[in-house]
Every structure is written in structure tokens, then in C-alpha cells.
C-alpha positions as CSV (number, residue, x, y, z in Angstrom):
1,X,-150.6,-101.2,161.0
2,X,-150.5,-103.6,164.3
3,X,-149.9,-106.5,161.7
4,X,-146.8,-104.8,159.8
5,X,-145.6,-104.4,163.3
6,X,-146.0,-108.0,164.3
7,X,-144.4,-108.9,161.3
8,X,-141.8,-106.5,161.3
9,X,-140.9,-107.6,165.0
10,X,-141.2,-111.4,163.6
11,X,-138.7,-110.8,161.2
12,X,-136.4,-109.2,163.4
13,X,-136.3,-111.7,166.0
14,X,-136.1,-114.6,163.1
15,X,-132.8,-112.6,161.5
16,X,-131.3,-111.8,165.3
17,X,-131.8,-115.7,166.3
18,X,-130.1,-116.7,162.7
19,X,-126.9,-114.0,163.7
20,X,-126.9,-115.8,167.0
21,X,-126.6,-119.0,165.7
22,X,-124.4,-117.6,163.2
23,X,-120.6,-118.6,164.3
24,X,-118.0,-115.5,164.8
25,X,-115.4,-117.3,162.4
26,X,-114.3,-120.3,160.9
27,X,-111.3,-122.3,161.1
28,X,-109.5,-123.8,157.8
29,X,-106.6,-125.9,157.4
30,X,-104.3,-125.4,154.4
31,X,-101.4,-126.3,153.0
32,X,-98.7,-124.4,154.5
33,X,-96.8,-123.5,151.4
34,X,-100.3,-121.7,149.9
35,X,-99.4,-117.9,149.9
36,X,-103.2,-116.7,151.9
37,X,-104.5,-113.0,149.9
38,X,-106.5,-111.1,152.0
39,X,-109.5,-111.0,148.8
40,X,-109.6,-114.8,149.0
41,X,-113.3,-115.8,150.4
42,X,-113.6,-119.4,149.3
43,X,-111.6,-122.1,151.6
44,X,-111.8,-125.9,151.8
45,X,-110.7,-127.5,155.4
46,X,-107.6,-129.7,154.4
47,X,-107.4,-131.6,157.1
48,X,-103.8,-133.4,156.8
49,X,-101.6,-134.9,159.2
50,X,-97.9,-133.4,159.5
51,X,-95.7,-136.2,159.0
52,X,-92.2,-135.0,160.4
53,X,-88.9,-136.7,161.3
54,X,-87.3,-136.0,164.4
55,X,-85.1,-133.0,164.5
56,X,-87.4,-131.7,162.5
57,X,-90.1,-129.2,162.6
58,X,-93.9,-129.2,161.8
59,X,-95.5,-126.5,160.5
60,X,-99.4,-126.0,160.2
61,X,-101.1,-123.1,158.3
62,X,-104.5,-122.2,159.9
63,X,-107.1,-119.4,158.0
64,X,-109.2,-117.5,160.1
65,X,-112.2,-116.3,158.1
66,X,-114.8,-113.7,160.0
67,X,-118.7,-113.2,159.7
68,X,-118.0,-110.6,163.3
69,X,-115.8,-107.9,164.1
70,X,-113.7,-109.6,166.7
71,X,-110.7,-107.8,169.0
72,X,-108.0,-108.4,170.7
73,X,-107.4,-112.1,168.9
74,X,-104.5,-113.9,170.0
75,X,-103.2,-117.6,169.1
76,X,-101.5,-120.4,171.0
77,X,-101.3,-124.1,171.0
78,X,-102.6,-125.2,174.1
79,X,-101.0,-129.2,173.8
80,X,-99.7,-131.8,171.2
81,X,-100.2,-135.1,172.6
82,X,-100.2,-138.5,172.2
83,X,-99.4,-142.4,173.8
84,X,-96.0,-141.1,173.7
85,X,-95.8,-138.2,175.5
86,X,-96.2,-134.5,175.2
87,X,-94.3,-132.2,172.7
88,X,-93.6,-128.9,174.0
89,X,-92.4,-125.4,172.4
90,X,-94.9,-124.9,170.0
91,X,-95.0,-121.4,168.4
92,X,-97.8,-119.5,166.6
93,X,-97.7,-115.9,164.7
94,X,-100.1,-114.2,162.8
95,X,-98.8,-114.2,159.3
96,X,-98.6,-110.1,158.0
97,X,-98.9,-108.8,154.9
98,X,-96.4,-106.0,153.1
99,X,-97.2,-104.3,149.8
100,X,-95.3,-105.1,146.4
101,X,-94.1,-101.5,144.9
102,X,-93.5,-103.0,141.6
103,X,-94.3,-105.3,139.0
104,X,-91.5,-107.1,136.3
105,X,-92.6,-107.1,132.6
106,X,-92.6,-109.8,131.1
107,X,-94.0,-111.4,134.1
108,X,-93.5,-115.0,135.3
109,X,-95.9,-117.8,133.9
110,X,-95.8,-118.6,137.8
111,X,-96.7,-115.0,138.7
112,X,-99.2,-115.4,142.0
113,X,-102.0,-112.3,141.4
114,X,-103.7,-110.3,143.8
115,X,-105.9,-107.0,143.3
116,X,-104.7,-105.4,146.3
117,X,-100.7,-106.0,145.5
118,X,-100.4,-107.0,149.7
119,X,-98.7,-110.7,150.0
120,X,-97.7,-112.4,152.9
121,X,-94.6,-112.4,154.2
122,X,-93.7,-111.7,158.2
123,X,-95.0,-113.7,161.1
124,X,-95.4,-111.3,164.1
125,X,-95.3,-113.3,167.2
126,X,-95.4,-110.7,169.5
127,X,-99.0,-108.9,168.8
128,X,-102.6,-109.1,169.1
129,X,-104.6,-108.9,166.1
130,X,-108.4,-107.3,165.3
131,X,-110.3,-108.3,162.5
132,X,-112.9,-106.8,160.6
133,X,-116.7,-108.5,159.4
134,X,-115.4,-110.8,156.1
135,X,-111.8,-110.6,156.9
136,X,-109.4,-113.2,156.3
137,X,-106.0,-113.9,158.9
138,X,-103.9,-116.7,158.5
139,X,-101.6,-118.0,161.4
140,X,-99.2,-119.8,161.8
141,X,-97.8,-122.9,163.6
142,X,-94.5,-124.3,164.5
143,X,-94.1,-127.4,166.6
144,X,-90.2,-128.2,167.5
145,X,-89.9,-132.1,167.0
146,X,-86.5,-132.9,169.2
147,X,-84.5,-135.7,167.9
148,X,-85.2,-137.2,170.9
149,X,-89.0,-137.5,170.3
150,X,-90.9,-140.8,170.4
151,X,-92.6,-142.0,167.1
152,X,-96.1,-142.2,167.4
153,X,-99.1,-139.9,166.5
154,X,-99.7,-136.9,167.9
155,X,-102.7,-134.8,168.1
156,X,-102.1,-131.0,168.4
157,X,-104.7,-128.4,169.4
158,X,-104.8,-124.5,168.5
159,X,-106.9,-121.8,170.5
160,X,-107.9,-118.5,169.0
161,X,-109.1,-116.3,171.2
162,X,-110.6,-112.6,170.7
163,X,-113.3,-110.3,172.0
164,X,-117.2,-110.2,169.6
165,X,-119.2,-107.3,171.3
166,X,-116.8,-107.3,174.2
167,X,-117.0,-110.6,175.4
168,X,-114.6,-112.8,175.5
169,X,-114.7,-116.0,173.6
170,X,-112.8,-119.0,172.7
171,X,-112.5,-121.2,169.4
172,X,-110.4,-124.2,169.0
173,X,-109.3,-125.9,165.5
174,X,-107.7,-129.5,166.2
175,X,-104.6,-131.2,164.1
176,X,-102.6,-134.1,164.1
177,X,-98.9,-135.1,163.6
178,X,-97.1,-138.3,162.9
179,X,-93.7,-138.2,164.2
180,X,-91.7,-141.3,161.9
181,X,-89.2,-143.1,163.5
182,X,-86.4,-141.1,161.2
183,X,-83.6,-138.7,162.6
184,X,-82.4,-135.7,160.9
185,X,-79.0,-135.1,162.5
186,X,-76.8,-132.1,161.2
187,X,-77.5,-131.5,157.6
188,X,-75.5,-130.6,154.8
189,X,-77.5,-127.8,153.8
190,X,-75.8,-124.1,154.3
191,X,-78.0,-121.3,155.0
192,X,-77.2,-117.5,154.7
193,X,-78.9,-114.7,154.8
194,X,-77.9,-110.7,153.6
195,X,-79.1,-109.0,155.9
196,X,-78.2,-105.4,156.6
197,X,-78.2,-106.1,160.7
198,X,-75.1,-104.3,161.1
199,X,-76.3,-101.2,159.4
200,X,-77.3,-98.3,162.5
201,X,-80.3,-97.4,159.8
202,X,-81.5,-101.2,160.2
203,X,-81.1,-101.6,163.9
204,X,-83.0,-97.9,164.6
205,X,-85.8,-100.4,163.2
206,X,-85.6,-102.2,166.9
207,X,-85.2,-99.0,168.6
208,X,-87.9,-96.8,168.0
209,X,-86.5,-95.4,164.7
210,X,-84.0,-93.7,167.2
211,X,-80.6,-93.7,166.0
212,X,-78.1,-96.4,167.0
213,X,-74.8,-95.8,167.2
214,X,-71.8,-97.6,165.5
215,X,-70.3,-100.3,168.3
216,X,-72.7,-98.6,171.1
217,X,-73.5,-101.3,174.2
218,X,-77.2,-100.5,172.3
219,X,-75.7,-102.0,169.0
220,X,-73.9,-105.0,170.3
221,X,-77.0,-105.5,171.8
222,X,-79.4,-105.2,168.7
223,X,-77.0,-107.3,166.7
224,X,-77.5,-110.2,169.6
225,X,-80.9,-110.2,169.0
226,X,-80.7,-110.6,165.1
227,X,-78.1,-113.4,165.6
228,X,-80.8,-115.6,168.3
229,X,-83.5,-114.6,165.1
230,X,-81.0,-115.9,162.5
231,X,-80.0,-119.0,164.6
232,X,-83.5,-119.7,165.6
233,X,-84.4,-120.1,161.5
234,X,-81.5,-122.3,161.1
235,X,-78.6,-120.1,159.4
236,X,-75.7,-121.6,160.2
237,X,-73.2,-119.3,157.8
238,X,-72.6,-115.7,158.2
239,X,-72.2,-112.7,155.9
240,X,-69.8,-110.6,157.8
241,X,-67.4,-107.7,156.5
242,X,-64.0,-107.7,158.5
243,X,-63.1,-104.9,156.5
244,X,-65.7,-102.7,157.3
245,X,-65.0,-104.0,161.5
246,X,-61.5,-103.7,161.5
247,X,-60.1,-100.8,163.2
248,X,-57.1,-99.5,161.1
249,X,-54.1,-96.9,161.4
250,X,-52.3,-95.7,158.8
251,X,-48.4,-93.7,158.9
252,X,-46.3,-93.2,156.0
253,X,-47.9,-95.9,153.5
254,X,-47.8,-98.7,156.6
255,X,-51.1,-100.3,157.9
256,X,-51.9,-102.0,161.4
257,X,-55.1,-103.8,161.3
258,X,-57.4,-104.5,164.8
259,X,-60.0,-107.1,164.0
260,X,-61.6,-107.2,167.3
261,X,-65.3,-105.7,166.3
262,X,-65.2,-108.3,163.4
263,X,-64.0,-111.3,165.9
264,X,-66.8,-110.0,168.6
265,X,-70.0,-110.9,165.9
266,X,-68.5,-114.3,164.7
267,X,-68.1,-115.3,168.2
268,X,-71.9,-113.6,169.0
269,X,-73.2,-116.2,166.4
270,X,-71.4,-118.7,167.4
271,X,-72.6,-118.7,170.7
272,X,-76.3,-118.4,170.1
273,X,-76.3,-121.8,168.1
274,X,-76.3,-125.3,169.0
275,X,-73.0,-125.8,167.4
276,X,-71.3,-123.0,165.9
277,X,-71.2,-121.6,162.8
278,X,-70.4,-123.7,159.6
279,X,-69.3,-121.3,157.6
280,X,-68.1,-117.5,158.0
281,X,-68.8,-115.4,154.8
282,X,-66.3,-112.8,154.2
283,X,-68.6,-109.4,152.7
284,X,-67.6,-108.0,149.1
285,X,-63.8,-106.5,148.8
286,X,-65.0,-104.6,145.3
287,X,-67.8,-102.5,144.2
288,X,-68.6,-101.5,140.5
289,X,-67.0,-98.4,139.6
290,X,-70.0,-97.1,138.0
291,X,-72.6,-98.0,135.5
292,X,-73.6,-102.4,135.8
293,X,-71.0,-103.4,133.3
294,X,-68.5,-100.9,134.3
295,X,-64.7,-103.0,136.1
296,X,-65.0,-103.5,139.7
297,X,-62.6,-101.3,141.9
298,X,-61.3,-102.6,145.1
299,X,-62.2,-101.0,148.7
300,X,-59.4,-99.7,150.3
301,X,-58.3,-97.1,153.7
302,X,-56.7,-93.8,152.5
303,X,-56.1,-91.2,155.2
304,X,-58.8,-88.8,154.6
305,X,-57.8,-85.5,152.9
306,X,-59.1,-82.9,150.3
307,X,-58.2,-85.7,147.4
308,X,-59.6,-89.0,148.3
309,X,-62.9,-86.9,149.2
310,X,-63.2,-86.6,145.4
311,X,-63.1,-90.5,145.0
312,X,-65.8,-92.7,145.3
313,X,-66.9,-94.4,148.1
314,X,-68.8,-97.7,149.5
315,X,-71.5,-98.9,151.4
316,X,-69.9,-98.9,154.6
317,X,-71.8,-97.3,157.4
318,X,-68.2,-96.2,159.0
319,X,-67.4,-94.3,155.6
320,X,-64.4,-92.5,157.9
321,X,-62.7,-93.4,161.1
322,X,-59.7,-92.8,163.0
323,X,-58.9,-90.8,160.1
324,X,-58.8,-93.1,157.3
325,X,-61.7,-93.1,154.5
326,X,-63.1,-96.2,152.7
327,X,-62.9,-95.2,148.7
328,X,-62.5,-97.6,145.8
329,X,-59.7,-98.0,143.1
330,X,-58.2,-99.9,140.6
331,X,-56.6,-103.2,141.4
332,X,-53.8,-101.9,139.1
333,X,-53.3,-98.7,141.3
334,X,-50.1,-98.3,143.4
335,X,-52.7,-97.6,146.5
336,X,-54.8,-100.9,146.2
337,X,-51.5,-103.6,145.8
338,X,-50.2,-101.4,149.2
339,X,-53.1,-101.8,151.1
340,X,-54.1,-105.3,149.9
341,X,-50.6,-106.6,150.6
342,X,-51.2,-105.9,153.9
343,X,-54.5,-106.6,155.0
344,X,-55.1,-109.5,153.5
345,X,-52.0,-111.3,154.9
346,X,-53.4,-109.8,158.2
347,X,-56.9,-111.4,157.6
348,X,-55.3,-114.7,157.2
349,X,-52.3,-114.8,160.2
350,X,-56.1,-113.6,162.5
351,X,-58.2,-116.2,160.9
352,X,-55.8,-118.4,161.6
353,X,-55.1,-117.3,165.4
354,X,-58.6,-117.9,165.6
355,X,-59.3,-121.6,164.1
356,X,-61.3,-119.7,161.7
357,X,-59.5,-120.3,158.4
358,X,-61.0,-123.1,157.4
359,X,-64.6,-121.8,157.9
360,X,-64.1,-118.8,155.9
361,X,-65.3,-118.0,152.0
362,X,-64.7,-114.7,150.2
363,X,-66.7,-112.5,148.0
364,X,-65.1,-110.7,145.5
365,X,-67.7,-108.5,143.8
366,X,-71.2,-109.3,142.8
367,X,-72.9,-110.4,140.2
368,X,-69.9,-110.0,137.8
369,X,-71.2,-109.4,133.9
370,X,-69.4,-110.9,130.8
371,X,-67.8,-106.7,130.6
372,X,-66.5,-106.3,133.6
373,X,-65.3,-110.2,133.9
374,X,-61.6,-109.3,133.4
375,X,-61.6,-106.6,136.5
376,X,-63.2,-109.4,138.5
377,X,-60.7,-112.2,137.9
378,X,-58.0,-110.0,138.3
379,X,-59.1,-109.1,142.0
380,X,-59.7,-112.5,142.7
381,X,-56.4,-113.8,141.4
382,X,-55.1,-111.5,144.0
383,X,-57.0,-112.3,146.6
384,X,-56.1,-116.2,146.1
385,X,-52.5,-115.2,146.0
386,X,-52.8,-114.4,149.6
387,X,-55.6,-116.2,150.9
388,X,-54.9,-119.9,149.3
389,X,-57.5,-122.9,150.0
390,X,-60.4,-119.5,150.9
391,X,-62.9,-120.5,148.3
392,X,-63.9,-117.6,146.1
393,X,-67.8,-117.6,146.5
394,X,-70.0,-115.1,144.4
395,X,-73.5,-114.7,142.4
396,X,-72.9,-114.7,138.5
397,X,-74.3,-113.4,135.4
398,X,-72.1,-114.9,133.2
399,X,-69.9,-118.3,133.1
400,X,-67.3,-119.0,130.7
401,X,-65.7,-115.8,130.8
402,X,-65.2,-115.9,135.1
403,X,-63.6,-119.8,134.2
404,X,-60.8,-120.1,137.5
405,X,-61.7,-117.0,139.2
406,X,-64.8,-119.0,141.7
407,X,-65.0,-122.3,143.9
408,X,-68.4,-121.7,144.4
409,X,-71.0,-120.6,141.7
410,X,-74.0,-119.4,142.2
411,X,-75.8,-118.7,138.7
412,X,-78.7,-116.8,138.8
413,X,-81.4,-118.9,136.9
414,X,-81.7,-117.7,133.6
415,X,-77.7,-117.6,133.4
416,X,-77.8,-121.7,134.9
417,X,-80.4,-122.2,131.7
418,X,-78.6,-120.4,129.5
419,X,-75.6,-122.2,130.1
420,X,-76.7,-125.5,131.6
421,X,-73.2,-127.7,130.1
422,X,-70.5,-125.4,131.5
423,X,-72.3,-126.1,135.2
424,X,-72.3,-130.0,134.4
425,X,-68.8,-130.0,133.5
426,X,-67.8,-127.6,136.0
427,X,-69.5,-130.2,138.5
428,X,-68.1,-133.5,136.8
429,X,-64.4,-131.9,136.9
430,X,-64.3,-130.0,140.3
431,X,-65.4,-132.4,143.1
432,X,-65.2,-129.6,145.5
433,X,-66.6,-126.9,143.5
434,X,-70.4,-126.4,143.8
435,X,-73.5,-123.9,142.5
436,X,-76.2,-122.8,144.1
437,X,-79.5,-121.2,142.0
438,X,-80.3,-118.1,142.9
């Protein structure tokens, strides 16, 4: 029995020194593109120097794989450093992971598969994070390279720490970045975004799912802080509805139109920027009247009464104010030549007031179908009547049939495959004109 013991206590002290030895984690560089599962278990260290230009950004994806429970982690780059200098503003979040509620038959040949359906997608910079025995946390790395940055190498260093049996402890994962002797100055690019930020549902998100009221100080405020996010990831054009911002009156079949809520965000964004915004991207004046194919009706202001409560309405979050209901119609109805008549020669005298006329694009409807082309280019006929030299700027799902009705395409891809010649002669005869995959 005394020898069992012995060996017993021998085996113990054998397995505890082995756990001891045994490191918390591990550290793994990966390509930053790879999309991390949280079932993944095998990981190969690519170590690879970022090569960046200046005015450009490096980004570093790290894996954290766990043989403890460890709490409390958090992530920060203590220095990137080299004969040049120091680069500061370095930024690290743990990348998060959401659930995908559906799946699309038939699937893509470039489908990426997980059991457990969760694929990343946030980075949240702003907690701590606990990880279980086995587990598996990416995070990740942004290092700011200013324009003004010497060339040279670079060698960066990233420190996890977290709490394993409530101590405190400390690992470290190294990485290195070439800075070339190349410039980005302001690009060509355009980036937009369709965010619902100025929806009161949205913004309760950043208030403690309490309600936010329409225009509050609270609102203004929330709708600052997705303008610094936006900036901050380089959108530089803006999807804004002035006719869901404009304050309107209404007597006798005569409109006045305020646009000071919709000048208030445009300025917002541009302010938060470097340089302000390249492009302001006027919201959707029509919404399908019903089923997909079915004609798009225009938005218009009716005073609100017993009748236009039986008509159809929009997205708008301000459905009615001061008296005055959003509902759509016809472009051929009496109501929607009135009201167009007059607000859109009011959008253009206040872009204009503003310098803004020549940064401003205009949706129409989207995603017009072959069916419901004709309601579409009728609209936007009448918008280019009195907004001339506004480019006309929509997604599509057809082509030849929306021919002269949209400056700027923007094919969804199986329509750009389908119909691959009318986009290369659309782009050989309109110098201006230009398509974006979406």
C-alpha cells in the first residue's frame, strides 16, 4: 500500500511539474485577412513583416490560443521602434464574434464553414476579455503610419496581459514593420457606408437600449460619435436623407422647406475629418409600392388627415411632424409633381447656398428590376429635370432597360456577369460615368 502511495504521489508531482512548465497560452501570427473560428485548434506562427507606405496603416492579426483559464486579459502595444524613430497611436481590439441566422442555397464555392455558425466580425476596443482552457481569441492590431514617417524598419511589440489562478501575468509576442519610402496622399477611392445612425432604434444601442429622442441634445450627440467612428475608418462620403431632416409646412397646396437638421450632420462630418467630406449622398426619394417588381412611388409630405392615413408609408423614423405625413405615390399623381416641384428646386437653391452642389449624388430607388424599370426612369427623369449635373447613383438588378436614367452604376455581381458588354461600353462611351460591384 506504502508503494502505490509513493507512486501515486510520484505521479502527481511529475504531472504538476509538467502543468508548471506548461505555458498559459501561445501567441500566433496570421495573416490578417484569415477569418479566425473559434473550433480552429491547429495554428502555424507566420511571422511576416508589414510592409506599409506612409499614410498608410499596418495591420497585424495575433491568435491567442489557451492551455489555462486566464481573466481579465487585455491587449496593448507597448512600442514600434526603430533607427528612425518611434511610431505612436497604435491600436489593439479583441476581434468578437456574431452568429449567422441563415444560410443561402445554393451556396458559394467560396463559402467559409464553421460548426458553430459564429464568425468574426466586431473589434471591441473598449473591454477586457476571459478565456476558457482550449479557447481561441484573436486580436487585433492597427499601427497609424503618418505620411510623415521615416522609412526604415520597425520593430513593434504586443503585451497580453490577464490573471491564471489570480495572479497576474504578462506575455509578449514581437513583430516587425518596413515602412517604404512611398506616400499615399488623398486617394481616389470613395467610401460609404448605410448605416441606420440616424435611426432613435439604432442610437438606443449607445444608450442603454433607452430611447433616444428625434433631434434631442442626446441624439446630436450619439450621431457625433458615429461620425468620429465613420471618419476614423476612412468614409469620406455620406448617406444622408434631407428629406427625412427637413422641417416642412404645408397651406393651401404651398410648401416651405427648413433644411437646418439636414445642414447640421453634413457639417458634423465634415468637421470630424481631416478634410471634409468628398461626397454627400442624397438617401432614396422612392420606395417600391409593394411586392419586389412592383413601380416605385415617390415619398412625399401630405398634411395628415383620415385619407393619407390609408396610404402607405416609408422608412422614415419622423413618419409625422408638424402635421405633415410621409406617404408614397405615383410620379404621375397631381400630389407628387406639386410637392416635387417644390422641394427639389429648394434642395438645389440650399445646396447651392451652401457650396454643396457639387458634392452631392442622388438615389432614386433601389435596386430597380427589369418590371419596375419604367417607374424608375420616370422618377429620375424628373429629378434631373430639376437637379442637372446631380449624378443619379443607385444599385441595379438589371442594365439595358435603366439605359440614361444613372451616372453611376453599381451592378450587383451576378447582374455585372450577366451583362459584362453593356458595362464596357457604358465605360468606353461615358468618361464620367462609373460602376462599382456590389
Amino acid at each position: 500500500m506504502r508503494k502505490l502511495i509513493l507512486i501515486f504521489c510520484g505521479v502527481f508531482c511529475c504531472l504538476t511539474a509538467l502543468h508548471a512548465k506548461d505555458p498559459a497560452l501561445y501567441l500566433y501570427q496570421v495573416d490578417a485577412l484569415d477569418k479566425v473560428f473559434k473550433d480552429r485548434r491547429y495554428f502555424v506562427d507566420e511571422i511576416d513583416t508589414l510592409a506599409v507606405a506612409r499614410g498608410e496603416y499596418a495591420t497585424l492579426q495575433v491568435v491567442i490560443k489557451s492551455n489555462r483559464e486566464i481573466k481579465g486579459m487585455r491587449a496593448y502595444v507597448e512600442s514600434v521602434a526603430g533607427g528612425a524613430g518611434e511610431i505612436e497611436g497604435a491600436q489593439t481590439g479583441w476581434v468578437g464574434y456574431v452568429r449567422a441566422g441563415r444560410k443561402y442555397q445554393p451556396t458559394s464555392k467560396d463559402l467559409l464553414r464553421t460548426p458553430s455558425d459564429y464568425f468574426p466580425d466586431p473589434i471591441l476596443t473598449d473591454v477586457e476579455m476571459d478565456m476558457e482552457v482550449n479557447d481561441v481569441q484573436p486580436v487585433w492590431v492597427t499601427v497609424p503610419i503618418a505620411r510623415d514617417t521615416e522609412p526604415g524598419l520597425y520593430k513593434g511589440r504586443l503585451v497580453i496581459e490577464g490573471q491564471v489562478d489570480r495572479k497576474k501575468q504578462s506575455w509578449s509576442k514581437d513583430f516587425y514593420v518596413r515602412v517604404f519610402p512611398v506616400t499615399i496622399e488623398e486617394t481616389s477611392l470613395l467610401v460609404s457606408n448605410w448605416s441606420a445612425h440616424t435611426s432613435p432604434v439604432t442610437l438606443s444601442y449607445l444608450n442603454g437600449m433607452a430611447p433616444v429622442e428625434l433631434y434631442s441634445d442626446l441624439y446630436w450627440e450619439l450621431i457625433g460619435v458615429h461620425a468620429r467612428m465613420m471618419v476614423s475608418h476612412k468614409q469620406n462620403v455620406l448617406r444622408i436623407f434631407p428629406s427625412w431632416h427637413v422641417l416642412a409646412t404645408y397651406d393651401n397646396g404651398k410648401y416651405t422647406f427648413d433644411f437646418s437638421r439636414f445642414d447640421r450632420e453634413v457639417e458634423l462630418f465634415d468637421a470630424v475629418g481631416e478634410t471634409p467630406l468628398k461626397r454627400i449622398e442624397g438617401g432614396h426619394l422612392a420606395w417600391r409600392s409593394g411586392a419586389w417588381d412592383e413601380p416605385f412611388h415617390v415619398e412625399i409630405l401630405l398634411p395628415d388627415n383620415e385619407e393619407t392615413r390609408k396610404y402607405k408609408g416609408t422608412a422614415a423614423p419622423n413618419k409625422v411632424e408638424n402635421g405633415l405625413r410621409r406617404v408614397i405615390l405615383p410620379i404621375t399623381d397631381p400630389r407628387t409633381k406639386n410637392y416635387l416641384d417644390q422641394y427639389l428646386p429648394a434642395l438645389k437653391a440650399h445646396l447651392e447656398e451652401k457650396g454643396w452642389y457639387g458634392r452631392y449624388m442622388q438615389h432614386i430607388a433601389d435596386e430597380p428590376t427589369a418590371r419596375n424599370a419604367p417607374s424608375y426612369g420616370a422618377i429620375s427623369e424628373y429629378v434631373k429635370k430639376h437637379l442637372p449635373g446631380v449624378p443619379v447613383f443607385d444599385a441595379v438588378l438589371t442594365s439595358r432597360e435603366l439605359a440614361g436614367t444613372i451616372d453611376v452604376w453599381v451592378p450587383v455581381l451576378d447582374v455585372i456577369h450577366r451583362d459584362w458588354k453593356f458595362y464596357q461600353d457604358l465605360k468606353n462611351r461615358a468618361k464620367k460615368s462609373g460602376f462599382t460591384p456590389a
